[in-house]
C-alpha positions as CSV (number, residue, x, y, z in Angstrom):
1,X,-50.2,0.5,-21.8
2,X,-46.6,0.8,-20.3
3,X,-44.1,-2.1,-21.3
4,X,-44.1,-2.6,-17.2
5,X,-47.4,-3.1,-17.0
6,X,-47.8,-5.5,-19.7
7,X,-45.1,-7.4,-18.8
8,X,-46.9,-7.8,-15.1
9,X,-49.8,-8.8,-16.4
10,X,-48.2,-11.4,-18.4
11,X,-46.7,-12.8,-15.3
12,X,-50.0,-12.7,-13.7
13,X,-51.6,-14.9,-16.5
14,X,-48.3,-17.4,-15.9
15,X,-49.0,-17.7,-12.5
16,X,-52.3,-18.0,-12.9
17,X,-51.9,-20.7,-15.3
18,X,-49.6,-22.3,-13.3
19,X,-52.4,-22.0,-10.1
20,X,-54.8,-24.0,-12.8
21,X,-52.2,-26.9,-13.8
22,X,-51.9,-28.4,-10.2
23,X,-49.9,-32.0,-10.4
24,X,-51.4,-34.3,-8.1
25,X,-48.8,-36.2,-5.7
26,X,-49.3,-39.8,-6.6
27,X,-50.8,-41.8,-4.1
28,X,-47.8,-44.2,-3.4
29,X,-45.9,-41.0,-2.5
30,X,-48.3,-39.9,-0.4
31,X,-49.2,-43.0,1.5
32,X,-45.1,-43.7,2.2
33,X,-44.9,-39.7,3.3
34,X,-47.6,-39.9,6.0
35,X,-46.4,-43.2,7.1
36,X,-43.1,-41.8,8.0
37,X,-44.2,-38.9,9.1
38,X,-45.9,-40.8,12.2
39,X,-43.5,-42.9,12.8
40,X,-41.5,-40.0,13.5
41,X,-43.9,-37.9,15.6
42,X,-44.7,-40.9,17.7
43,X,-40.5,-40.4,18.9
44,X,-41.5,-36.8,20.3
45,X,-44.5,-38.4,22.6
46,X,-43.5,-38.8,26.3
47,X,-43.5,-41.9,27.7
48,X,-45.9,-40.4,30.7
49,X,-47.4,-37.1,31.2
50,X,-45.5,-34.7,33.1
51,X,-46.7,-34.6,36.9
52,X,-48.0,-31.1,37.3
53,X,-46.4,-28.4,39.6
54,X,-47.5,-26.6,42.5
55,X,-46.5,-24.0,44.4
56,X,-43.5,-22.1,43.9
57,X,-41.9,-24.9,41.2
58,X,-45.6,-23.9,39.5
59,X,-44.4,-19.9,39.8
60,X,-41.0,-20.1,39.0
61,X,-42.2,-22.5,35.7
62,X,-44.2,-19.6,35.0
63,X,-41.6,-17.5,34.8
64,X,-39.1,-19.7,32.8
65,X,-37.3,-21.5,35.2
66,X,-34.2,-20.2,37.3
67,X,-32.8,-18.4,34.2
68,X,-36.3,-16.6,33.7
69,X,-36.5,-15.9,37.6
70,X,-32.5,-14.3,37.4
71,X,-33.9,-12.5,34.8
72,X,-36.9,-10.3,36.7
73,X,-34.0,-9.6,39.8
74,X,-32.0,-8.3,37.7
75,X,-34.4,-6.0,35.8
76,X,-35.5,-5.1,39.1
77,X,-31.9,-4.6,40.9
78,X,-31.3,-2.4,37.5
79,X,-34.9,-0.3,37.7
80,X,-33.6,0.6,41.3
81,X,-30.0,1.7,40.5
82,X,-31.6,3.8,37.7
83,X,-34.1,5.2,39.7
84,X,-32.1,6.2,42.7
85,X,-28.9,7.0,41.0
86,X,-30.2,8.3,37.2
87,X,-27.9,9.2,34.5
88,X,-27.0,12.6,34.0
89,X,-29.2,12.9,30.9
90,X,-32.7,12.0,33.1
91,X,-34.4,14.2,35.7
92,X,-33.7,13.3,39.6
93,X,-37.0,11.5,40.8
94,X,-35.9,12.1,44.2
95,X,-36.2,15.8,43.4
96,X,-39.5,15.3,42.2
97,X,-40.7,13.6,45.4
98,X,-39.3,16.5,47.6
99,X,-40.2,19.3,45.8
100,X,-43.6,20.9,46.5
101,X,-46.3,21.9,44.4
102,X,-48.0,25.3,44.4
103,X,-52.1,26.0,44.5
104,X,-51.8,29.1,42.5
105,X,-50.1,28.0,39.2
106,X,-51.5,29.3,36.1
107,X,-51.7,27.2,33.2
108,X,-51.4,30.3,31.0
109,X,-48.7,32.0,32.7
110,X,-47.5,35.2,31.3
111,X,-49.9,34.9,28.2
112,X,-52.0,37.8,27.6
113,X,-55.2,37.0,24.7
114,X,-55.5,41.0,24.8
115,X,-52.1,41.6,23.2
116,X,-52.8,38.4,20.8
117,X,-55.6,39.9,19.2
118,X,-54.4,43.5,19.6
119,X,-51.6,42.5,16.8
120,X,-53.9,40.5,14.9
121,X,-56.0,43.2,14.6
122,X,-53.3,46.0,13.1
């Protein structure tokens, strides 16, 4: 067995060991713990619930608020610039939209299976 291996399983036992010898919290401990944990979670609970919203406060809640609402225009206002003015890198949509597209294209233009499998052949 490789000195790396061993030396893994060893750890495995100590953890393992370690996974067995579980020290119980004394009770004391535990009871004084819980006890201050609710007192603090009872400072997080709102006095009343929150009234609920409707409308366009219910949308723009959806959306995160004013900052969230900012947010979509602006993608949007970019998407726009992008699309209508693109970088030099990306194809002109608008060329796209104008250009039209023939009936009679060929998916296999200018391929010829004869001449394939006459130079296979040889």
């Amino acid at each position: 067995m490789p000195m790396a291996d061993k030396e893994l399983t060893e750890l495995d036992n100590l953890f393992a060991a370690a996974r067995d010898e579980a020290d119980p919290l004394p009770p004391a401990l535990q009871m004084a713990i819980l006890q201050d944990a609710e007192r603090v979670q009872s400072g997080f609970a709102p006095d009343s619930p929150l009234p609920r919203a409707h409308g366009f406060t219910w949308a723009l809640s959806l959306l995160g608020g004013g900052f969230g609402l900012g947010g979509v225009v602006c993608a949007g206002l970019v998407g726009l610039w992008i699309g209508f003015a693109p970088p030099s890198f990306l194809p002109d949509p608008v060329d796209y939209a104008v250009a039209t597209l023939s009936t009679s294209s060929d998916a296999f233009d200018g391929f010829d299976l004869s001449e394939l499998l006459d130079e296979d052949l040889q």
